[in-house]
VOBA-1610 file (N, C-alpha, C; in pm, whole numbers, padded with zeros to 5 digits, always signed):
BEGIN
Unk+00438-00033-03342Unk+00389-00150-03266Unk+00242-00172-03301Unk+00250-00273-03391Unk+00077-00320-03394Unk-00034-00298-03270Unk-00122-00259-03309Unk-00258-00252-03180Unk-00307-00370-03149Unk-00276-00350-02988Unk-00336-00497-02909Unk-00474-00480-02808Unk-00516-00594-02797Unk-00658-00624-02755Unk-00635-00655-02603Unk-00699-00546-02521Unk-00668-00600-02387Unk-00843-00662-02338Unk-00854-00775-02268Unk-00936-00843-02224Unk-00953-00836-02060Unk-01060-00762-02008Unk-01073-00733-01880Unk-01224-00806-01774Unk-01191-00773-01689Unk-01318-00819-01641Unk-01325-00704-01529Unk-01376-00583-01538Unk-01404-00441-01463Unk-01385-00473-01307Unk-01414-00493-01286Unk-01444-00459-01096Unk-01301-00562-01076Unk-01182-00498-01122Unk-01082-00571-01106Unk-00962-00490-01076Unk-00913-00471-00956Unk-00757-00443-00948Unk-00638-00388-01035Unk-00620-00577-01076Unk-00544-00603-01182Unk-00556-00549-01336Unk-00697-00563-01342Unk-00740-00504-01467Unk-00706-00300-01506Unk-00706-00262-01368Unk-00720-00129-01388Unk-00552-00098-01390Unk-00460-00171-01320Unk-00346-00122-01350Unk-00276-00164-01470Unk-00316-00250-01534Unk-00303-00296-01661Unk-00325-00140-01771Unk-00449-00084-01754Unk-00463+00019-01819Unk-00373+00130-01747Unk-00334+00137-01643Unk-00251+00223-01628Unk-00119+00211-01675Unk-00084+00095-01671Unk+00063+00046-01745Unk+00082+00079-01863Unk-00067+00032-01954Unk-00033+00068-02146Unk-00021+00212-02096Unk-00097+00295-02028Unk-00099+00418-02106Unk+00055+00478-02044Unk+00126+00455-01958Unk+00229+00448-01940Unk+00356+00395-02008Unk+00342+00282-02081Unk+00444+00244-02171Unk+00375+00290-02272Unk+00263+00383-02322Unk+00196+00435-02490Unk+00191+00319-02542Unk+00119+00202-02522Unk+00123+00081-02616Unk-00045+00132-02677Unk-00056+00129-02760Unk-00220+00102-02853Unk-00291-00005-02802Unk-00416+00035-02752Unk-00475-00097-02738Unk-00664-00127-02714Unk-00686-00162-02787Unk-00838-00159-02772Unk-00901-00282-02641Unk-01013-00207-02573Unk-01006-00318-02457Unk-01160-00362-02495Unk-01169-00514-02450Unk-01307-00550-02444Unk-01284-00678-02305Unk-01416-00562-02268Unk-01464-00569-02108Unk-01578-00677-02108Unk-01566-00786-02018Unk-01657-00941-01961Unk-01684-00931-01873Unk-01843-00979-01839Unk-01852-01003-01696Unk-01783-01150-01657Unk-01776-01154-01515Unk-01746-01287-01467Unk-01777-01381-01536Unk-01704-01507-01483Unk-01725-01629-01606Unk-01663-01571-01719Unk-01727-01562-01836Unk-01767-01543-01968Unk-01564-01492-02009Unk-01531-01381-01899Unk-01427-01354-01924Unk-01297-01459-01961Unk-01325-01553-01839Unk-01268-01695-01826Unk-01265-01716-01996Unk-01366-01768-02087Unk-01407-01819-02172Unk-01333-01750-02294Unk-01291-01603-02268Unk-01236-01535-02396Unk-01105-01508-02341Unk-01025-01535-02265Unk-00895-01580-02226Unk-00844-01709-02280Unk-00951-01807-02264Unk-00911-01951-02336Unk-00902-01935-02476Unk-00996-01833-02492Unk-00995-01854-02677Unk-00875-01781-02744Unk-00872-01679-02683Unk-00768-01580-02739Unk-00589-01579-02667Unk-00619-01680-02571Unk-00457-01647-02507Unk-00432-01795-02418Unk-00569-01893-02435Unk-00484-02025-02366Unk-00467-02028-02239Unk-00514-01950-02142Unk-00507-01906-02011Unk-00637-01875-01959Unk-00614-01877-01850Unk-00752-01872-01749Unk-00704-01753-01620Unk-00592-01683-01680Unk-00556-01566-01626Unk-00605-01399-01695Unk-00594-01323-01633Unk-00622-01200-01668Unk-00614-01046-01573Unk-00616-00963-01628Unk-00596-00943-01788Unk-00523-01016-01897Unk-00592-01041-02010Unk-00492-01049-02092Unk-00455-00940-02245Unk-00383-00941-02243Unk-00324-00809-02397Unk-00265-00933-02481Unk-00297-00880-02583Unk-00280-01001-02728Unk-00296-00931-02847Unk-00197-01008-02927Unk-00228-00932-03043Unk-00080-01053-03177Unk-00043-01028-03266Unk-00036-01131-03333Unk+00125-01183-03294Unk+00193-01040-03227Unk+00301-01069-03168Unk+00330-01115-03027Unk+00256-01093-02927Unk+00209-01155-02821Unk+00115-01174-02756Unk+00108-01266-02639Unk+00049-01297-02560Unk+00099-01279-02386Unk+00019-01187-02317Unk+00076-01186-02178Unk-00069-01180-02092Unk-00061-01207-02031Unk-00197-01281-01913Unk-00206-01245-01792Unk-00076-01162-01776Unk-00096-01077-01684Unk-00014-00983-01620Unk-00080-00857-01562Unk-00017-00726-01591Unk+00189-00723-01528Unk+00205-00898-01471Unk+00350-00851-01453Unk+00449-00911-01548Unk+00369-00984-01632Unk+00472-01006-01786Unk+00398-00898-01861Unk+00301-00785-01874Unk+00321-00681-01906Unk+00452-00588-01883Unk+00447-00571-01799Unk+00568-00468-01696Unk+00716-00557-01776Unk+00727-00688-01757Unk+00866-00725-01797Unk+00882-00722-01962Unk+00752-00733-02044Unk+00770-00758-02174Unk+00809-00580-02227Unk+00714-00480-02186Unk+00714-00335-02218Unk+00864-00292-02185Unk+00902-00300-02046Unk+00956-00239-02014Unk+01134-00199-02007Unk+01160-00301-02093Unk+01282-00309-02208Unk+01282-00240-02305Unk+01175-00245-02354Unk+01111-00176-02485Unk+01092-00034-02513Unk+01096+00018-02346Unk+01060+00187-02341Unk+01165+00278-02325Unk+01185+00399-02357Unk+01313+00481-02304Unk+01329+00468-02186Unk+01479+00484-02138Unk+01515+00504-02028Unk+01466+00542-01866Unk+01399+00702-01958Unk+01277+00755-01852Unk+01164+00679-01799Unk+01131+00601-01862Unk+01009+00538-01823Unk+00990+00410-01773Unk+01131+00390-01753Unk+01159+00257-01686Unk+01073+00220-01567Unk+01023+00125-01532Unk+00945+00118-01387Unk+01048+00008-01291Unk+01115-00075-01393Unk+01163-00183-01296Unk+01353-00133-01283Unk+01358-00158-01143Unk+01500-00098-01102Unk+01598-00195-01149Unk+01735-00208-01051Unk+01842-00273-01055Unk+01866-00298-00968Unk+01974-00396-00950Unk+02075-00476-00833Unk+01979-00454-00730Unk+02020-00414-00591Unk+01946-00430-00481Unk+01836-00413-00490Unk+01800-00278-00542Unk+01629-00278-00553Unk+01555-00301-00599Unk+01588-00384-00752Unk+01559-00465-00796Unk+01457-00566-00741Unk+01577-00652-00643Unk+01549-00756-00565Unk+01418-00712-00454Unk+01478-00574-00363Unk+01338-00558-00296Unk+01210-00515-00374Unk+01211-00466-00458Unk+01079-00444-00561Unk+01019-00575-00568Unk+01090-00693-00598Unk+01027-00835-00635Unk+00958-00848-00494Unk+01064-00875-00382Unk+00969-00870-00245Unk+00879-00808-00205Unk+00858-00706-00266Unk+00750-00584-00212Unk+00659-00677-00345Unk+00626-00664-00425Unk+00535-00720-00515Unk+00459-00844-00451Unk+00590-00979-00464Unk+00501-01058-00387Unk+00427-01093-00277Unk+00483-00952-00189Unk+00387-00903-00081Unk+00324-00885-00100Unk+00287-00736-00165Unk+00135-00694-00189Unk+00042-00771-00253Unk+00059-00882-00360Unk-00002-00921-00407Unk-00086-01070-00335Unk+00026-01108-00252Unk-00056-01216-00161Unk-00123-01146-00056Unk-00119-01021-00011Unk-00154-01020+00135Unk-00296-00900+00084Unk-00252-00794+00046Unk-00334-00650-00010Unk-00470-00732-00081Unk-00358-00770-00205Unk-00509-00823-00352Unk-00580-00927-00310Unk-00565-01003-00189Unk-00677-01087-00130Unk-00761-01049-00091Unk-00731-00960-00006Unk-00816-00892+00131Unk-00896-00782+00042Unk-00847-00685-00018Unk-00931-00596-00126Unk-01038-00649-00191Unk-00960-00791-00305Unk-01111-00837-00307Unk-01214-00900-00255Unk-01169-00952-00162Unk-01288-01038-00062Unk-01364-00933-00055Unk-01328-00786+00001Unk-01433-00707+00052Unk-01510-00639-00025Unk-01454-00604-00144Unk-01480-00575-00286Unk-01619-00609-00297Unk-01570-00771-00361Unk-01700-00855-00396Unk-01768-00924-00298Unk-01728-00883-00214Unk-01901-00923-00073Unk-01991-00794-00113Unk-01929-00665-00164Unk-02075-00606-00215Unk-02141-00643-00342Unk-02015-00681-00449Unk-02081-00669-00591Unk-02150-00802-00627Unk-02106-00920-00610Unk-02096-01039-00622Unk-02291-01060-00632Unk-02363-01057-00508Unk-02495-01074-00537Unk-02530-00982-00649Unk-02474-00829-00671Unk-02581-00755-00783Unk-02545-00771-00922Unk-02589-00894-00995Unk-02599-00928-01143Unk-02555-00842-01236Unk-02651-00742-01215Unk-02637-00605-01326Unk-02531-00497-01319Unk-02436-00531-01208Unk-02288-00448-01124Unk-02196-00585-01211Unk-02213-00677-01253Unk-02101-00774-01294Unk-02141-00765-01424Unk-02219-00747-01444Unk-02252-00763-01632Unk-02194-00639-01693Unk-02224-00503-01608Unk-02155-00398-01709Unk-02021-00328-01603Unk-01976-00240-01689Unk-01868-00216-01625Unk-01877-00100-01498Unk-01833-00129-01389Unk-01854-00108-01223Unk-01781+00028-01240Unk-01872+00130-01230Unk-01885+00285-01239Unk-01932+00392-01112Unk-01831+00493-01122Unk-01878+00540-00952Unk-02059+00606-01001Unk-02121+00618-00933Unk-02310+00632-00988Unk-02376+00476-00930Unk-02301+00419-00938Unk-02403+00280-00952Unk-02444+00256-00800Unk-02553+00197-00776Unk-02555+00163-00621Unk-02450+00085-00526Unk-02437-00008-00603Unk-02296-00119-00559Unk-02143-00008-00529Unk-02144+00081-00635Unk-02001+00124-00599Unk-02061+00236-00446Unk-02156+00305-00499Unk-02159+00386-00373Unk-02195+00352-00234Unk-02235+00199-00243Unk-02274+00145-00116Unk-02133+00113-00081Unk-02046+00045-00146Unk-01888+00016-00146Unk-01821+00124-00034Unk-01833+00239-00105Unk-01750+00346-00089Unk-01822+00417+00064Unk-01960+00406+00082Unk-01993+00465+00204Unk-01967+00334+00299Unk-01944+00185+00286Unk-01926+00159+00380Unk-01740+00180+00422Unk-01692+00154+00305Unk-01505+00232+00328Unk-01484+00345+00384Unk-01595+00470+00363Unk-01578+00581+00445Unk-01619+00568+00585Unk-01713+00507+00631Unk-01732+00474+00708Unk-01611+00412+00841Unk-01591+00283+00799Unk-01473+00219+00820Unk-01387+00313+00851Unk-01305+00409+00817Unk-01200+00523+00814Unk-01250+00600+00896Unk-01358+00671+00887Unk-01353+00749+01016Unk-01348+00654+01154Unk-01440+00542+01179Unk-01366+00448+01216Unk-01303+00463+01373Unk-01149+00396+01257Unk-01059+00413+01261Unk-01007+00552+01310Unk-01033+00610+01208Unk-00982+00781+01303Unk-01018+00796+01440Unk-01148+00747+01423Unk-01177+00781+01630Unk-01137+00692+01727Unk-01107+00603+01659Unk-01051+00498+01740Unk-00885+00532+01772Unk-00851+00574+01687Unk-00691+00631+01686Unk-00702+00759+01829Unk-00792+00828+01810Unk-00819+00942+01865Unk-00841+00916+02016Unk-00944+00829+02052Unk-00955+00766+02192Unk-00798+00713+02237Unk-00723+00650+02131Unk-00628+00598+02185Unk-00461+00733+02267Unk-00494+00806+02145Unk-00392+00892+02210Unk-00460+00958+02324Unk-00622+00967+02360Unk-00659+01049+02463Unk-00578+00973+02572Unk-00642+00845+02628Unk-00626+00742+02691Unk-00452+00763+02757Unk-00341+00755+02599Unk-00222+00737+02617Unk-00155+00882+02686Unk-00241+01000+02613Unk-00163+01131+02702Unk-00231+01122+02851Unk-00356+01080+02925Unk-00414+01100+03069Unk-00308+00936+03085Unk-00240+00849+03060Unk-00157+00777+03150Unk-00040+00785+03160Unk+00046+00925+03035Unk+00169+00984+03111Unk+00175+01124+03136Unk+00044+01146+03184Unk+00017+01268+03286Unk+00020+01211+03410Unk-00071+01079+03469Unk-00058+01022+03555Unk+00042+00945+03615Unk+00114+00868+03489Unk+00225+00844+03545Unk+00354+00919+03540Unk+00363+01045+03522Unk+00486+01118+03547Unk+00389+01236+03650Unk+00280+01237+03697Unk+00239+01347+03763Unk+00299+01448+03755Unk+00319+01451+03642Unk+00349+01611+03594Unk+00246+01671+03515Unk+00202+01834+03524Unk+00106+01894+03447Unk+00160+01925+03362Unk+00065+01952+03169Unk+00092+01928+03073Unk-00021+01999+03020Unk+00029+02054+02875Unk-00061+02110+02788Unk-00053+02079+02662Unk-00181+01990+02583Unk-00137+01977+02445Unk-00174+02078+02373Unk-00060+02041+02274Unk-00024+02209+02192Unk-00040+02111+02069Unk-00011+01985+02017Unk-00089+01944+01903Unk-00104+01806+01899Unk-00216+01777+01802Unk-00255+01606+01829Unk-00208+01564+01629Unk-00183+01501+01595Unk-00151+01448+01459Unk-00234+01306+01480Unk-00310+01339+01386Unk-00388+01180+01378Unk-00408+01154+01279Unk-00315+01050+01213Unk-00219+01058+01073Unk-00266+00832+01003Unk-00325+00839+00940Unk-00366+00707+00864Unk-00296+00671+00771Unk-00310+00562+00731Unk-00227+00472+00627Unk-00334+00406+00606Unk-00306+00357+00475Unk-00351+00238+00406Unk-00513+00293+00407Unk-00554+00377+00305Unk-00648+00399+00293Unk-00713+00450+00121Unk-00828+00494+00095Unk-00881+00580-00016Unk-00915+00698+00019Unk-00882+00825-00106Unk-00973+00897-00073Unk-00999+00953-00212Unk-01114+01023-00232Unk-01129+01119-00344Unk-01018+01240-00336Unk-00949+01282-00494Unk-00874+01341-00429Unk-00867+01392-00601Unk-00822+01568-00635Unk-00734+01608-00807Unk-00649+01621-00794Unk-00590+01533-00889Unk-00454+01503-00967Unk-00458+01508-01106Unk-00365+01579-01119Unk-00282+01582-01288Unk-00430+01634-01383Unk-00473+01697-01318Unk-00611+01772-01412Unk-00783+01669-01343Unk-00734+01606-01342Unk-00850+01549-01307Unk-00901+01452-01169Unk-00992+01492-01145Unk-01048+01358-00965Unk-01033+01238-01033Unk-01012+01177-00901Unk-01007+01008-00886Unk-00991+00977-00743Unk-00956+00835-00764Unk-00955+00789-00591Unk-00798+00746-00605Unk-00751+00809-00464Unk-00619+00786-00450Unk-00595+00651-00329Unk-00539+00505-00321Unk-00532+00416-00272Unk-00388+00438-00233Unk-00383+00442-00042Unk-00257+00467+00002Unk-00250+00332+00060Unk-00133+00267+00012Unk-00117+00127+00104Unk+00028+00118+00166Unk+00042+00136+00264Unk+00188+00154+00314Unk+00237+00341+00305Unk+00105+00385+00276Unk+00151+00524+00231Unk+00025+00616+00374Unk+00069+00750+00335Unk+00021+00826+00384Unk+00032+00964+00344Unk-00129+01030+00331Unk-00106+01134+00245Unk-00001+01296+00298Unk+00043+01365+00201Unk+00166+01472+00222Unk+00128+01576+00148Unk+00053+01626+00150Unk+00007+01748+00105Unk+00111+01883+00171Unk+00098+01993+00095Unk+00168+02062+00165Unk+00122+02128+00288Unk+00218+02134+00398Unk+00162+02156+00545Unk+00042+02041+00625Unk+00027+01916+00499Unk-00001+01811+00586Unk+00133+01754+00723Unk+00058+01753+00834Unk+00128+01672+00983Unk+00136+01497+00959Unk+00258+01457+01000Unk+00216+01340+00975Unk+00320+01268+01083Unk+00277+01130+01033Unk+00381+01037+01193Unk+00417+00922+01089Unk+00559+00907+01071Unk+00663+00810+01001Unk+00718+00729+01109Unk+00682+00620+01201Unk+00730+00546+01254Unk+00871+00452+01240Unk+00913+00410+01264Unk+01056+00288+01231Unk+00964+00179+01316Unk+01090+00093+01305Unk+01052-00025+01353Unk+01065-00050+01494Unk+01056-00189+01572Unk+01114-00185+01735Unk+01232-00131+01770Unk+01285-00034+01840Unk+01368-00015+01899Unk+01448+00086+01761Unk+01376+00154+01673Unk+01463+00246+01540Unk+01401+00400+01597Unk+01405+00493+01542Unk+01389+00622+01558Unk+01216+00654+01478Unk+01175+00729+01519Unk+01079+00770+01459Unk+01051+00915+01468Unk+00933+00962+01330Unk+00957+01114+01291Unk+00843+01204+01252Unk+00851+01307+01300Unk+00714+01392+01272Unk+00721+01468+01175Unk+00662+01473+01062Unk+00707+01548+00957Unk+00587+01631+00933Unk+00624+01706+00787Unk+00525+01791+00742Unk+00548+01775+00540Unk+00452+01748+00523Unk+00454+01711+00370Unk+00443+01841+00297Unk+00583+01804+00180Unk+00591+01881+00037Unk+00486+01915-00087Unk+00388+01839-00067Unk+00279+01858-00155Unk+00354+01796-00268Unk+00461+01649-00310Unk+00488+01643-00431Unk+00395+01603-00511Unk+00375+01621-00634Unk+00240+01589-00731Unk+00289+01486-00817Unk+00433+01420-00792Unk+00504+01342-00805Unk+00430+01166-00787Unk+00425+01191-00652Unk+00404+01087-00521Unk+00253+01103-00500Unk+00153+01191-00573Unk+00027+01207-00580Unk+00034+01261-00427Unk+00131+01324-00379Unk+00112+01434-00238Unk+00119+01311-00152Unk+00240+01223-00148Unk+00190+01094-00068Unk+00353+01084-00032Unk+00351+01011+00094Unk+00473+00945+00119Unk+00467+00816+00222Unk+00601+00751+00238Unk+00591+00642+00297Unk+00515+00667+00433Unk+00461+00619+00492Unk+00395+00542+00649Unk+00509+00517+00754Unk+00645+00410+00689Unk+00665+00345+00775Unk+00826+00346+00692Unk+00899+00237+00809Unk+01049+00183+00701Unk+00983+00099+00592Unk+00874-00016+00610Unk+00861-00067+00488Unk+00942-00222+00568Unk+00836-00314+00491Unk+00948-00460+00521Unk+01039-00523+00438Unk+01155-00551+00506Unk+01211-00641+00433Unk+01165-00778+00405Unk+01120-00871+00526Unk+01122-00961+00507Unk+00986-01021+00569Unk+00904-01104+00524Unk+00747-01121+00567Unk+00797-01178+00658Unk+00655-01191+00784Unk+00669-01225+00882Unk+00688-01361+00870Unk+00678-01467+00825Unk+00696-01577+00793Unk+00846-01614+00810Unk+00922-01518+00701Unk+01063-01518+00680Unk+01099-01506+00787Unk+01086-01352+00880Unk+01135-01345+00990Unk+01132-01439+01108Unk+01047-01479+01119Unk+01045-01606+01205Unk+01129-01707+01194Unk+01172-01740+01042Unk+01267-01815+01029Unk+01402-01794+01027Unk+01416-01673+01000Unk+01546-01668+01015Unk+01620-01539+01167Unk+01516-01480+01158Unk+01552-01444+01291Unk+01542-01503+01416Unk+01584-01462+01552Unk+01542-01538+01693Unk+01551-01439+01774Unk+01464-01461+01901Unk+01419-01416+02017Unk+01566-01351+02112Unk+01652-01434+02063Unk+01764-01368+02112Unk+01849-01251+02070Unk+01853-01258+01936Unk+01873-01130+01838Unk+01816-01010+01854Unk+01649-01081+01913Unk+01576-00954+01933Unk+01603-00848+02033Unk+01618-00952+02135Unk+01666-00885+02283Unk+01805-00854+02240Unk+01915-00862+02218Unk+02019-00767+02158Unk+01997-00642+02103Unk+01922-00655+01983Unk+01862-00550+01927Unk+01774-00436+02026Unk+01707-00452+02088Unk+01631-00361+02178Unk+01716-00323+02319Unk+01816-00394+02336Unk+01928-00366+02469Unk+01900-00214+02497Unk+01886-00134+02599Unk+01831-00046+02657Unk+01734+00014+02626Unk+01641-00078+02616Unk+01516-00023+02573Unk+01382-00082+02680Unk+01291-00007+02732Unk+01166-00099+02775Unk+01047-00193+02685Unk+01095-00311+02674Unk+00974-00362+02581Unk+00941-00487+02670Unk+00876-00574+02567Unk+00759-00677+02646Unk+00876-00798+02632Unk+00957-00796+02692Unk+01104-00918+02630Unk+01097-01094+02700Unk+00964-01067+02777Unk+00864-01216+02850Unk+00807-01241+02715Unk+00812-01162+02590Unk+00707-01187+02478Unk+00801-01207+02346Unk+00932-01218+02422Unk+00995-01228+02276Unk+01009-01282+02155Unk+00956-01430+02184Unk+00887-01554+02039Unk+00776-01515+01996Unk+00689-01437+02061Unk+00564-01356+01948Unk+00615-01281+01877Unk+00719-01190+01907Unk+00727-01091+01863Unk+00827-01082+01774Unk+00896-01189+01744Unk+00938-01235+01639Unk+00996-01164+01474Unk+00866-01136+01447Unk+00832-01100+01299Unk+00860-00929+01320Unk+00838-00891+01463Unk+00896-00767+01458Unk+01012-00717+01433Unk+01065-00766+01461Unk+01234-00778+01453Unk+01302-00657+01374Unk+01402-00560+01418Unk+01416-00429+01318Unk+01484-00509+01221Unk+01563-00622+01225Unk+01625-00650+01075Unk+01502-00696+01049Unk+01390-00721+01025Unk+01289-00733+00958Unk+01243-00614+00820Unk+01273-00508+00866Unk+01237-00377+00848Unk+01359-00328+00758Unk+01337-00228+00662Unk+01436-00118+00571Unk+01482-00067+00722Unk+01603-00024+00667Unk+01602+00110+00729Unk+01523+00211+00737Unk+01529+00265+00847Unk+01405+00411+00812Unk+01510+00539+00835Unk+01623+00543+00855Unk+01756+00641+00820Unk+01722+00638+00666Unk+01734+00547+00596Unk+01761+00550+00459Unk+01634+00579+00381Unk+01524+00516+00470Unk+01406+00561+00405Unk+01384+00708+00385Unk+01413+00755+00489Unk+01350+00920+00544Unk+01454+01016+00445Unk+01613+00932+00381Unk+01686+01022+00330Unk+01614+01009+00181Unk+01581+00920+00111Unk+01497+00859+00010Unk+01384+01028+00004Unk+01277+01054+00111Unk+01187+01069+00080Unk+01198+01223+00096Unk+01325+01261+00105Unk+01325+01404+00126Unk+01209+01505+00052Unk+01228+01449-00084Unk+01167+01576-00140Unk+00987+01550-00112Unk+00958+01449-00102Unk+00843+01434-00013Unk+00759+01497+00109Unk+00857+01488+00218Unk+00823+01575+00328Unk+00937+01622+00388Unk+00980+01734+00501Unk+01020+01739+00576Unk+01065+01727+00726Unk+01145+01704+00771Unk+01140+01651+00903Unk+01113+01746+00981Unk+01060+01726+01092Unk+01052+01854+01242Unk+01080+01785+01340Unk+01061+01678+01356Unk+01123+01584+01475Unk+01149+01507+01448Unk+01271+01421+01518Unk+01313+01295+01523Unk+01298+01221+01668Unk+01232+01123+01681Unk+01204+01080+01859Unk+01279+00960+01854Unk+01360+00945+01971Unk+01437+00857+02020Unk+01353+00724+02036Unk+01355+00607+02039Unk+01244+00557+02097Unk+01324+00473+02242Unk+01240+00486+02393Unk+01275+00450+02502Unk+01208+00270+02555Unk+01064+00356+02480Unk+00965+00248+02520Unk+00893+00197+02410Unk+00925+00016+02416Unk+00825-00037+02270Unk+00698-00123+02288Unk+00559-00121+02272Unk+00435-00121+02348Unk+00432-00222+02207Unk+00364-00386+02187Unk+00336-00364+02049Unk+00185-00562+02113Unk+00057-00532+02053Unk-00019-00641+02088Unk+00073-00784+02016Unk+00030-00826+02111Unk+00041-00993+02084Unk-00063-01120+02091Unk-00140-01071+02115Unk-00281-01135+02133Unk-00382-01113+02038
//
């Protein structure tokens, strides 16, 4: 396979899984890195597009990393297939055009509210050392712990109101205060990097963790396998089937209340809550059988009561 020219513009997402893809399908490829703008300008010249990445070379042209994935990935052995079949197929496409409208917006907005004013962070390529990335990264750490204490107040709060309301005495014997959708520095496969959990949560071995389902599904306390597979990671959640958008449309308020039938939830709130909907949601039976070699189970909790904001 002739050597192709990949065209990037650094402080980019897209751009970085692009390089993770060649070196994954072994394609050859020399990259030359643009700042903003300018990148625009060598996309038009070399590929006719105002998209990117682009990889080019005399046999093709692809503009971006998911006609990468479809052009390679015919092309590679068996093993290295990334894109599935029949059903999952189909949810892979849904999960994609999820993440990519909802995740790759929001990432970069926050991204480039740091880099965007510093000139000399867009001209060369955005390296952990630089001020911009480490101002980045201490305000993301920041953010996360956060979050952690905020999680932390919340279970205080939630164990002193069913001490109070079952006036029964109680002793905690353990707290799991378990995140999703986060970064961290972390070695893998010989070498550090930053590991980005989105829908995930890390599984290290003898990591505690909390795998929720959806309204009115089962949920589970596990303890992670350490796979080096899954970068020591496993699912968060069931995972959606269908965006909240969808669900709204095709589900109803009445379905819902079927669905939750002996259960305590907010059912005065049932047109908000809509998008919650467990046919919204995978299974999380099927998920949890999926992720075996991931983690292990130690509990499975019934769920009685479903608490979820609407405001």
């Amino acid at each position: 396979m002739p050597s192709a020219t990949l065209i990037t513009f650094p402080p980019s997402l897209d751009c970085e899984l692009a390089r993770f893809l060649l070196a994954h399908y072994r394609v050859p490829y020399q990259e030359r890195r643009h700042a903003f703008i300018f990148n625009f300008f060598a996309t038009l010249l070399h590929g006719c597009t105002l998209h990117f990445p682009l990889l080019y070379n005399d046999s093709y042209k692809l503009d971006t990393v998911r006609k990468m994935i479809d052009y390679f990935d015919p092309l590679c052995p068996a093993d290295r297939n990334l894109l599935l079949a029949g059903a999952e197929h189909t949810q892979v496409e849904s999960d994609w055009t999820l993440f990519n409208s909802t995740l790759g917006g929001a990432t970069a907005t926050f991204a480039y509210y740091h880099l965007l004013p510093l000139r000399d962070v867009m001209i060369r390529p955005l390296s952990e050392g630089t001020p911009a990335f480490e101002a980045y990264v201490a305000d993301m750490l920041w953010a996360q712990r956060y979050a952690a204490a905020n999680r932390d107040k919340m279970m205080s709060a939630a164990l002193a109101s069913l001490v109070d309301g079952t006036s029964r005495a109680t002793a905690e014997i353990e707290r799991i205060n378990c995140h999703h959708n986060f970064a961290a520095r972390e070695h893998h496969r010989g070498r550090d990097g930053w590991v980005v959990r989105k829908g995930a949560i890390r599984a290290r071995a003898g990591d505690r963790g909390v795998i929720p389902g959806s309204m009115g599904t089962a949920s589970f306390i596990v303890t992670g396998l350490g796979n080096e597979a899954s970068f020591e990671s496993c699912s968060h959640g069931a995972g959606r089937r269908m965006s909240r958008g969808e669900a709204r449309r095709q589900l109803t308020p009445d379905s819902l209340g079927a669905a939750m039938k002996g259960k305590t939830w907010q059912s005065a709130e049932a047109i908000a809550l809509v998008d919650e909907h467990p046919l919204a949601y995978k299974d999380v039976e099927t998920v949890m059988a999926a992720q075996a070699d991931l983690v292990r189970i130690d509990h499975r909790l019934t769920q009685v009561l479903n608490y979820k904001g609407t405001k």
